[in-house]
C-alpha positions in Angstrom: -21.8 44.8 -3.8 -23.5 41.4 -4.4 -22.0 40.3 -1.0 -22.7 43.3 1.4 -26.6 42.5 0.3 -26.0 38.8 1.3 -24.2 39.9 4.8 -27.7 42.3 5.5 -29.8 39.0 4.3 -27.4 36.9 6.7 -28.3 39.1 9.9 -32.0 39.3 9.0 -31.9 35.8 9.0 -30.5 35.5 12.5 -33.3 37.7 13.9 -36.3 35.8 12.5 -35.8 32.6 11.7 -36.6 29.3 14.3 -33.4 27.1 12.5 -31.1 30.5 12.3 -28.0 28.7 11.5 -29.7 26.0 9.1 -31.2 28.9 7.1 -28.1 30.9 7.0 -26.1 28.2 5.2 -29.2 27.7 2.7 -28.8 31.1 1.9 -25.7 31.4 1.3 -24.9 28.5 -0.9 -28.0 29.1 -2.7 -26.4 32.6 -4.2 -24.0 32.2 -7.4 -21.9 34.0 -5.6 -21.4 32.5 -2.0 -19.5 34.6 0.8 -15.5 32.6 0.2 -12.8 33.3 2.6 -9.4 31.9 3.1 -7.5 31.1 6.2 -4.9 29.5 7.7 -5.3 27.6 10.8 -3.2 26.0 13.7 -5.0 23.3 16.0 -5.2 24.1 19.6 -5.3 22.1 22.9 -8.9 22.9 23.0 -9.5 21.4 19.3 -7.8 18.0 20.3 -9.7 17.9 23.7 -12.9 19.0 21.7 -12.4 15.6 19.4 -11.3 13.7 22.1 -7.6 13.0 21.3 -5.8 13.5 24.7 -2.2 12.8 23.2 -2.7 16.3 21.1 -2.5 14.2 17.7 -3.7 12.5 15.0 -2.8 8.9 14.5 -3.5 9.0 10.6 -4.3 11.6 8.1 -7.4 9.7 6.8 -8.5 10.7 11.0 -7.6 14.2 10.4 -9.2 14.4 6.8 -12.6 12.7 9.2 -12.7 15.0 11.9 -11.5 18.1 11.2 -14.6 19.5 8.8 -16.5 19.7 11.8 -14.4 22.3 13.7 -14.3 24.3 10.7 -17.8 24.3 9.9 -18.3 25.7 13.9 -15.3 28.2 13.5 -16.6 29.7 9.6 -20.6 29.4 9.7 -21.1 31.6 6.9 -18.6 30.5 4.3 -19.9 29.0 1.6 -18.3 27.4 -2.2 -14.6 28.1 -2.9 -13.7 29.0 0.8 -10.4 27.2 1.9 -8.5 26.9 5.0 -5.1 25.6 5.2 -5.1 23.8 8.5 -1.9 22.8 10.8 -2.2 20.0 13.3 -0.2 17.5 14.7 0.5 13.8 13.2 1.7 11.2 15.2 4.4 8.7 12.3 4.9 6.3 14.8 8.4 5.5 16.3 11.9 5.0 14.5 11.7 1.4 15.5 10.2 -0.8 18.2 11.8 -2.4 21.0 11.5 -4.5 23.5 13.8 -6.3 26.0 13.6 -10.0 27.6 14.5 -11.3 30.7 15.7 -14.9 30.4 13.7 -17.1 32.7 14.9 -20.8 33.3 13.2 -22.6 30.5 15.2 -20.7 28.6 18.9 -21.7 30.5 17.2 -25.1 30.5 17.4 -25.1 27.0 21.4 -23.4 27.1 22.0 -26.5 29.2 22.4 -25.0 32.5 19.8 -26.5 35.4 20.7 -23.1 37.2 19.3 -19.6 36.9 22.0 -18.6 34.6 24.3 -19.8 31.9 27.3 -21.8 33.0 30.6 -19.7 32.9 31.5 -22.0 30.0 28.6 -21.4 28.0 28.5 -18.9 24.8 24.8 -17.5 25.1 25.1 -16.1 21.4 24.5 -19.9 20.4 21.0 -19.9 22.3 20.2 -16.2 22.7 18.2 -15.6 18.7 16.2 -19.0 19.3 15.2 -18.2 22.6 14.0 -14.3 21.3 12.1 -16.6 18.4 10.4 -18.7 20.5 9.2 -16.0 23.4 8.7 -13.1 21.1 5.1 -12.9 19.4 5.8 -10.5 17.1 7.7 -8.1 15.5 8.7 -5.7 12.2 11.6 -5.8 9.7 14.2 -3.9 11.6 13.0 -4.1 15.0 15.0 -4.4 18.3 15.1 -6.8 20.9 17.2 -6.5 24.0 18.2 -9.9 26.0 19.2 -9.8 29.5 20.7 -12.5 31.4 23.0 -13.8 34.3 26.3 -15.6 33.4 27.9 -17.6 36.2 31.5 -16.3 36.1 33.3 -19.6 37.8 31.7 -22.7 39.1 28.2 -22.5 40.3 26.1 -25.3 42.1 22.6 -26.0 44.2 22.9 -26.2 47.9 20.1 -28.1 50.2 20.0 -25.5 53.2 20.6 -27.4 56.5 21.8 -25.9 59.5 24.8 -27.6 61.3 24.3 -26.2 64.8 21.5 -24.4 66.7 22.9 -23.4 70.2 20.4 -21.9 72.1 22.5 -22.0 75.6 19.1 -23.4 77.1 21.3 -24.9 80.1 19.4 -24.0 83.2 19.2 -21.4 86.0 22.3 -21.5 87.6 25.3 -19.5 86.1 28.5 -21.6 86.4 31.4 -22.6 83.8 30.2 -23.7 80.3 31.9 -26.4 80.4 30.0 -27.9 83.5 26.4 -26.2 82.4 26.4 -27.5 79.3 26.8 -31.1 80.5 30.0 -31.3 78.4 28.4 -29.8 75.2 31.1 -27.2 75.4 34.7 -28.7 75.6 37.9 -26.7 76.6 40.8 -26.9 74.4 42.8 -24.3 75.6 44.1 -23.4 79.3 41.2 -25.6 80.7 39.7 -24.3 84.1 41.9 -21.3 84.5 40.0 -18.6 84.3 37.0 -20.5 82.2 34.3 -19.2 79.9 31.0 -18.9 82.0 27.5 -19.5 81.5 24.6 -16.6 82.5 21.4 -16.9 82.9 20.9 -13.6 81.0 20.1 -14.5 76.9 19.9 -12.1 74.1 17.5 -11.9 71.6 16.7 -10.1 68.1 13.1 -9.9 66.5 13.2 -12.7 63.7 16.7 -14.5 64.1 15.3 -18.1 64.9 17.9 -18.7 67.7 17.0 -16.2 69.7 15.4 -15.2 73.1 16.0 -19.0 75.0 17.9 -20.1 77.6 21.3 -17.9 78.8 24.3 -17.1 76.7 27.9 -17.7 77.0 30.3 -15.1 79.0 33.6 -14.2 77.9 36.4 -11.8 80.1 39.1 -10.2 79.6 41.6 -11.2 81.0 40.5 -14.6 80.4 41.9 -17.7 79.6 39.6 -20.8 78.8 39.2 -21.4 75.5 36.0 -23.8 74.7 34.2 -25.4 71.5 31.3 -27.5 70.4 31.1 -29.4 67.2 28.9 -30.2 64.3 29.2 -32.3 61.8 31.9 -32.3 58.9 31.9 -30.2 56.2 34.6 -30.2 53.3 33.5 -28.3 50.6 31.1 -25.3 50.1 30.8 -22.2 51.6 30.1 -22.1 55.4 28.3 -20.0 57.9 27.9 -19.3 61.2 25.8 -16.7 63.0 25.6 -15.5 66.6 24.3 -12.9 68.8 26.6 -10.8 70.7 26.7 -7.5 73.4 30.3 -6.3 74.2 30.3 -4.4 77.0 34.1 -3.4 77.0 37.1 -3.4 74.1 40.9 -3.3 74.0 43.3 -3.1 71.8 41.7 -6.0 69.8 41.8 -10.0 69.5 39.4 -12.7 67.9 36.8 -14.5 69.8 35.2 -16.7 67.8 35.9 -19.0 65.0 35.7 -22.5 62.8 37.7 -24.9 64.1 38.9 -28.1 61.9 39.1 -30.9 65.0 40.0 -30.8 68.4 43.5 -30.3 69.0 44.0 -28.6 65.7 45.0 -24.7 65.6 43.9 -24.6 61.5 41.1 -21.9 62.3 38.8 -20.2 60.0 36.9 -17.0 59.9 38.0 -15.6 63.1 35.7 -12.5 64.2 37.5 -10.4 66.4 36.8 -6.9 68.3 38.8 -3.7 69.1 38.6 0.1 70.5 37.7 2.6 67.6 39.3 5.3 69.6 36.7 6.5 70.6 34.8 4.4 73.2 33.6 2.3 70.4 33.9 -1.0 68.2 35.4 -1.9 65.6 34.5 -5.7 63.9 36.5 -7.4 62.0 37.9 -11.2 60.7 40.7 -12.9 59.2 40.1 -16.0 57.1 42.9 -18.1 58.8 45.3 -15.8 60.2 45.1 -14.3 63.9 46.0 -10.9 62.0 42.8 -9.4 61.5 41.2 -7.2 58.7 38.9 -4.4 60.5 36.0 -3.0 59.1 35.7 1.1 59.2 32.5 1.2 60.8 32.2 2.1 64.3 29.5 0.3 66.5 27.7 1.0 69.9 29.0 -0.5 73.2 26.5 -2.5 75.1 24.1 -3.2 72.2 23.1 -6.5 70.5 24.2 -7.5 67.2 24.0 -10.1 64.9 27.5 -11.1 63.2 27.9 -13.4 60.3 30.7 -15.0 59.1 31.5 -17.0 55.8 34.4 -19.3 55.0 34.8 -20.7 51.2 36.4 -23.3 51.9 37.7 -23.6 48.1 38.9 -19.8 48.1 40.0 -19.6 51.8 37.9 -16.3 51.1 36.5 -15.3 54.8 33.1 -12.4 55.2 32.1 -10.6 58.0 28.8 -8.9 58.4 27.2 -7.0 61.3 24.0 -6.6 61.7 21.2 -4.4 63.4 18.2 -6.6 62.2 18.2 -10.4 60.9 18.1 -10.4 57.0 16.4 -12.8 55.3 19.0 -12.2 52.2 23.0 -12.3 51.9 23.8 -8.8 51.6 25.7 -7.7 48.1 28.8 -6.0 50.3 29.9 -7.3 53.6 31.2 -5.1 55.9 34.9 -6.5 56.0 36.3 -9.3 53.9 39.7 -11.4 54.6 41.4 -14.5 51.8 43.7 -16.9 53.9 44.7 -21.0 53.6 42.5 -22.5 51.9 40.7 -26.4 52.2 40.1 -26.6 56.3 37.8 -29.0 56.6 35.6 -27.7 59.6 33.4 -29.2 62.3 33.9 -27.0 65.4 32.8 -23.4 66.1 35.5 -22.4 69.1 34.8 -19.5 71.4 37.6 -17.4 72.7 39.2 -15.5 75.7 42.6 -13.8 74.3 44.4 -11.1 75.5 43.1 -7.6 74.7 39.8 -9.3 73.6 36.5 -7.9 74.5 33.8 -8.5 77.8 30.9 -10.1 76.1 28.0 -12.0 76.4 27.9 -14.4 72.8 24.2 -16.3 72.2 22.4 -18.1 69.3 25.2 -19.4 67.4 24.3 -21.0 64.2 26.3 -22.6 61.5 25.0 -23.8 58.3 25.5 -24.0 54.8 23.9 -21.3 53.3 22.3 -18.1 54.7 18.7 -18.7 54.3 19.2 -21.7 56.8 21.4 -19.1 59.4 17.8 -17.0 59.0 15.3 -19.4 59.6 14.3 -23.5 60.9 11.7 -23.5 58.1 11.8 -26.0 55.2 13.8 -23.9 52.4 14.3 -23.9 48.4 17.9 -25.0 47.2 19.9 -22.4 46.9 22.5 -21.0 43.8 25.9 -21.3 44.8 28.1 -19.6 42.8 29.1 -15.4 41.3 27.1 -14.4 38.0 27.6 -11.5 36.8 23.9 -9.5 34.4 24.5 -9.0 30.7 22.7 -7.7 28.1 22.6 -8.1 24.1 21.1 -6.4 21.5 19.1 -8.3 18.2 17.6 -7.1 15.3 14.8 -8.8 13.0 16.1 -9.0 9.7 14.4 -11.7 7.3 12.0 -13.4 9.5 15.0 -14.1 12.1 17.1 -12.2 15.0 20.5 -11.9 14.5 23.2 -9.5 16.2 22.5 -5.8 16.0 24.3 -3.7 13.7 27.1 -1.3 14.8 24.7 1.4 14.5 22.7 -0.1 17.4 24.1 1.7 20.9 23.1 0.6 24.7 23.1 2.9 26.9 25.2 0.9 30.2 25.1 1.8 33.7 28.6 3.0 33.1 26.7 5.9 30.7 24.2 6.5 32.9 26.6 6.8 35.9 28.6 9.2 33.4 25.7 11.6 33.1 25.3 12.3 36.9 24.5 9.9 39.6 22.9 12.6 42.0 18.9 12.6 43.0 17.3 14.2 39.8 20.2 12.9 37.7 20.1 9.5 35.6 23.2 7.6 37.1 20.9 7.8 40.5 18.7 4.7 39.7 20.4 3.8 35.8 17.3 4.6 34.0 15.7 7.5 32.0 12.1 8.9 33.4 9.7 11.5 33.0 11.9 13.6 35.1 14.7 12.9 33.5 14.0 12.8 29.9 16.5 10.9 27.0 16.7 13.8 25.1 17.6 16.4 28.0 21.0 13.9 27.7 21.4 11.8 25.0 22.5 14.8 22.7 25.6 15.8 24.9 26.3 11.7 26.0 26.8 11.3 22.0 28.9 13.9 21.1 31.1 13.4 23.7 31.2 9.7 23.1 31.3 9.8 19.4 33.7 13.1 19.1 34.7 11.9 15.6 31.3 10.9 14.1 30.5 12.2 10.5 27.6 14.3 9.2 24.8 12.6 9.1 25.8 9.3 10.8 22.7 7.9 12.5 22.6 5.7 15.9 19.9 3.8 17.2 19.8 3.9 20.7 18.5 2.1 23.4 17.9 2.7 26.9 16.0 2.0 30.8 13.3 3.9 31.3 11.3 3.6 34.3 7.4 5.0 34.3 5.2 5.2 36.8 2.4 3.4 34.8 4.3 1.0 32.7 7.5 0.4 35.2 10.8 -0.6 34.6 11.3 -1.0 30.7 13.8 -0.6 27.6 13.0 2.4 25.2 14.7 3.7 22.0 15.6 6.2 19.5 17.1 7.1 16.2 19.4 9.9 16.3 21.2 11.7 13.7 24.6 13.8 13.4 23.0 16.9 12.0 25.2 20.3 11.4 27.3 18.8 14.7 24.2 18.7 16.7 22.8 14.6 17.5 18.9 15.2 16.8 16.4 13.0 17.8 13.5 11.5 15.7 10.2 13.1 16.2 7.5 10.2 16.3 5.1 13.5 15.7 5.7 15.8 13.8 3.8 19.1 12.6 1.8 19.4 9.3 -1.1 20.8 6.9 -4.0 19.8 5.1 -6.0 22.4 3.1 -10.0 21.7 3.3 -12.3 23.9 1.4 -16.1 24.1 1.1 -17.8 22.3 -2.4 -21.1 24.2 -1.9 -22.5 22.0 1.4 -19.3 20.8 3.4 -16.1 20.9 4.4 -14.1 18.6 2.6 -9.4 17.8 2.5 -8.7 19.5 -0.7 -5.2 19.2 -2.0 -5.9 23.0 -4.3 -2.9 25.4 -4.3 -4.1 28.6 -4.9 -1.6 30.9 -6.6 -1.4 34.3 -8.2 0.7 34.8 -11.7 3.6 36.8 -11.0 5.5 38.6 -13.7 8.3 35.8 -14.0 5.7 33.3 -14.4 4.3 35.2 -17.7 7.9 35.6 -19.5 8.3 31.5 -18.2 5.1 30.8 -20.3 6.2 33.3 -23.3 9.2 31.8 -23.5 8.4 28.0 -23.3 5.7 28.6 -25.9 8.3 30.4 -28.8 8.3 28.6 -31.6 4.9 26.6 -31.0 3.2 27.3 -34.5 -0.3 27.0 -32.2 -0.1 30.0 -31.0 0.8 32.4 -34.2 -2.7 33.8 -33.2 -1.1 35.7 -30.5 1.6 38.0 -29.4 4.0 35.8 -26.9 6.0 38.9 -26.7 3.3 41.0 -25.2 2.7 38.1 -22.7 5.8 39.1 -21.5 6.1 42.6 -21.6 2.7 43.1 -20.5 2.4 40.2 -17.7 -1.1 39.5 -18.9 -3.0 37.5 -21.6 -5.4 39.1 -24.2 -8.3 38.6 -25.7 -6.9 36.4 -28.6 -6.1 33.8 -26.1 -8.5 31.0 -26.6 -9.6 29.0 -23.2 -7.4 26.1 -24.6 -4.5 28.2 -25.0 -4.8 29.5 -21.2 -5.3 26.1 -20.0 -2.2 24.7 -21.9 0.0 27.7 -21.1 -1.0 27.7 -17.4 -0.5 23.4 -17.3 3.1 24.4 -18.4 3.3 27.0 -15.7 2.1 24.1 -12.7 5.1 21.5 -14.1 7.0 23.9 -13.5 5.9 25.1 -10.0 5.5 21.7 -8.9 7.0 18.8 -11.0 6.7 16.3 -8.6 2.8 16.8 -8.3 0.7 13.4 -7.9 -2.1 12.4 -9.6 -5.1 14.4 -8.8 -3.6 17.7 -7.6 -5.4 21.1 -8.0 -4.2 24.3 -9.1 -6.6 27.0 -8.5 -4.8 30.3 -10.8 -5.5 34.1 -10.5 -4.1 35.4 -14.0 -4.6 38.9 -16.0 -6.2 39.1 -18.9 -6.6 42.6 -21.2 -9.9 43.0 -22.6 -11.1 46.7 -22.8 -9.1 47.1 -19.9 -7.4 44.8 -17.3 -9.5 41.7 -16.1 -8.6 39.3 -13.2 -9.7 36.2 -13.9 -9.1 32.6 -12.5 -9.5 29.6 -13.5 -8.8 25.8 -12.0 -7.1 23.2 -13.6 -5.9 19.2 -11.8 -3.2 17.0 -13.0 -5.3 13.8 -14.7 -3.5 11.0 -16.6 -0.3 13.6 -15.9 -2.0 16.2 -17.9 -2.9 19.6 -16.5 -6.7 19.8 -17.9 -9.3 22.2 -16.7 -11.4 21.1 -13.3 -14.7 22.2 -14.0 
């Protein structure tokens, strides 16, 4: 009844006073008897926006503990003393483990010994690989990750000066004639000479941003035809070698080269012979042999009477021959070319030798180039050195154990591009770029990847994997998880996870309040009879009615109650801390059947009463 009359009271209050709220609080904890409720609670979206925590968590419980009282004094205005609310929100733990990767720069294969960007193929990085993480890497936990990545030079490797060998620009004039006799002798025949020569036109070809390019004329070449020419450059012995040129085929046969290296005149050792023939269609096929007039052809038709720009390598230690045709100049070596060809090996060349051979092409042929690397076949400006040599990425996983970083354990898996591949290399998929993302999440994939790679893992074995992950804030970096083999099923560690704190009112505010509130059941009265048989302290009562009856009576002393129920909370909870409240409802026959409470907290690991 006492609480209807403070409810009437409460709504007066709202109708006449200035400070409505204010007053209403006054009110109620004034009473002995405040209006006390009990609720649970879940945080919302709107809660976390409201205290301005746009991840939807807290970072501590001490933060939650801080904030929370204030939502809960706008959500329960009129509860007052020994309300509660058990409140559910979301904690953000932190991750499993951090990680990080490292790309090597050359300080570091300085210190490996290598001058290049790269270890030698000789070197073992493991010997250089923790002392270069311990020198670059600030900071880091027991049991963190690091991943290195690296090149490894997988044969012999060297710098190259670029310097271009020949620029011919076939800047001879205005009158087409033989090359031979334009080019003032520049271009010598050393086949069939004069019978049905090479000739010279007027009419260049050009390419936007190929240096040699747009001057002079260009070279013709028939079939049939018989004049074979060359020019030279000087000697080169070792290396890899290029030349460049533009050309526009008007017609194709049945296929022959047409141009090439040359070692010296008179010699028939030639290299990197580009040839030409009839898809079948009306259209061309390129393609080159390193030293051999049998040619490998590419499968890649291209356009009659269009201008391309071929490229053609020779290693002179490999007799290893490339090809590549091209729509647009290139300031970079392209990872594939489009045909490749290994023949003898050594030549030493200093001739680029132009051909006319039977069921070779009609073509015009201008801006040949040779040099020794392809940034000098691109441009006349003054370049870096240049990397010779194959080196293949690696990676390798550490982990900081005892101030240092050694070699990850064999619970420590990388994902590979292999893995990524494996798990669909479509658009949308992860084996399209090698790399998780927000549209394709780890743990849409992980969970399958490991349980078809690990078919034989045991219950409750536990990986920690890492893995790319590309965001559009951040960029390219290396992420990681802990997963565990759970009832078959690989589960992923939640760096949030869900969970309570209880708050209830002292009289004034909202406060965390670790209280369990809990009603005596009849099990819990026998439990109490029972573990009190015997005890010579309470001869004063019946224990046997404490159990039939599931109540106390009025020969129960306060003391007794307290020490019976302190029994009753080991038992519920034997691993309670220090401090924790029990808040007990409990019967009690007195001229009839009382319910009666009563609070007790664990202090000095004794249940006393908590006044």
């Amino acid at each position: 009844m006492k609480k209807l009359i403070y409810l009437i009271m409460v709504f007066g209050l709202v109708f006449t006073a200035c400070e409505p709220m204010d007053e209403i609080n006054a009110a109620i904890d004034a009473q002995e008897t405040p209006i006390a409720g009990d609720a649970d609670y879940t945080l919302t979206d709107d809660d976390y926006d409201t205290l301005g925590l746009n991840y939807g968590s807290f970072s501590s419980e001490d933060d939650a503990k801080s904030d929370i009282p204030a939502l809960l004094t706008d959500m329960y205005p009129v509860w007052g003393k020994g309300s509660s609310v058990l409140v559910g929100y979301q904690l953000y733990i932190g991750n499993a483990f951090g990680i990080e990767d490292y790309y090597l720069n050359q300080d570091d294969y300085t210190f490996g010994g290598s001058d290049l960007l790269g270890f030698q193929s000789d070197a073992v990085p493991t010997n250089y690989l923790a002392d270069i993480l311990a020198d670059n890497i600030n900071y880091a936990d027991e049991g963190d990750y690091a991943v290195a990545k690296y090149f490894q030079f997988t044969g012999s490797a060297y710098t190259v000066t670029p310097e271009v060998l020949l620029e011919e620009n076939f800047d001879y004039g205005n009158v087409a004639d033989d090359i031979t006799v334009a080019s003032g002798g520049n271009w010598v025949a050393h086949s069939s000479s004069g019978y049905n020569p090479a000739g010279y036109t007027t009419a260049d070809l050009s390419m936007t941003d190929y240096p040699t390019s747009g001057v002079g004329g260009a070279i013709r070449i028939n079939n049939p035809g018989n004049e074979d020419v060359n020019t030279s450059f000087s000697p080169v012995s070792s290396g890899t070698v290029y030349y460049s040129a533009l050309v526009n085929l008007g017609t194709v046969d049945d296929g022959t080269y047409f141009i090439h290296f040359m070692e010296e005149d008179g010699s028939y050792n030639y290299a990197a012979r580009v040839g030409a023939k009839d898809d079948g269609s009306g259209n061309i096929l390129f393609g080159i042999g390193a030293s051999s007039s049998t040619l490998t052809y590419g499968s890649t038709s291209f356009d009659l009477d269009t201008t391309y720009l071929i490229v053609a390598s020779y290693d002179i230690a490999t007799g290893k021959a490339n090809l590549y045709v091209l729509s647009s100049a290139l300031s970079y070596e392209p990872s594939e070319p489009l045909v490749t060809n290994t023949g003898t090996a050594g030549y030493t060349l200093e001739r680029i030798g132009v051909r006319q051979g039977g069921g070779g092409p009609n073509a015009n042929i201008d801006g040949i180039r040779v040099a020794n690397t392809w940034s000098a076949i691109m441009s006349n400006d003054e370049l870096d050195d240049v990397v010779i040599g194959d080196k293949t990425s690696k990676v390798m996983g550490y982990t900081y154990t005892d101030g240092a970083w050694v070699t990850a354990p064999e619970r420590f898996y990388l994902v590979s591009a292999e893995d990524f591949d494996s798990m669909g290399e479509d658009s949308g998929q992860p084996g399209r770029y090698n790399n998780f993302g927000s549209s394709t999440p780890p743990n849409d994939y992980l969970p399958t990847f490991l349980k078809l790679k690990f078919p034989y893992a045991l219950e409750g074995t536990e990986l920690d994997v890492a893995y790319d992950y590309y965001s559009s804030n951040s960029g390219a970096q290396v992420r990681g998880n802990l997963y565990t083999l759970i009832d078959g099923e690989w589960i992923a560690y939640s760096s949030t996870i869900s969970t309570v704190l209880q708050f209830g009112h002292d009289g004034n505010n909202w406060v965390p309040d670790n209280t369990i509130k809990y009603t005596l059941t009849a099990a819990d009265y026998t439990y109490m009879a029972d573990q009190l048989t015997g005890n010579p302290d309470y001869d004063n009562v019946s224990l046997p009615n404490l159990s039939n009856y599931s109540d106390f009576d009025y020969n129960w002393t306060e003391g007794q109650v307290v020490e019976a129920l302190g029994i009753l909370a080991d038992h519920l909870s034997p691993a309670a801390e220090e401090g924790q409240k029990y808040f007990f409802t409990y019967l009690l026959y007195d001229n009839g059947i009382n319910e009666l409470s009563m609070s007790l907290i664990k202090t000095g690991g004794v249940w006393v009463l908590n006044n």
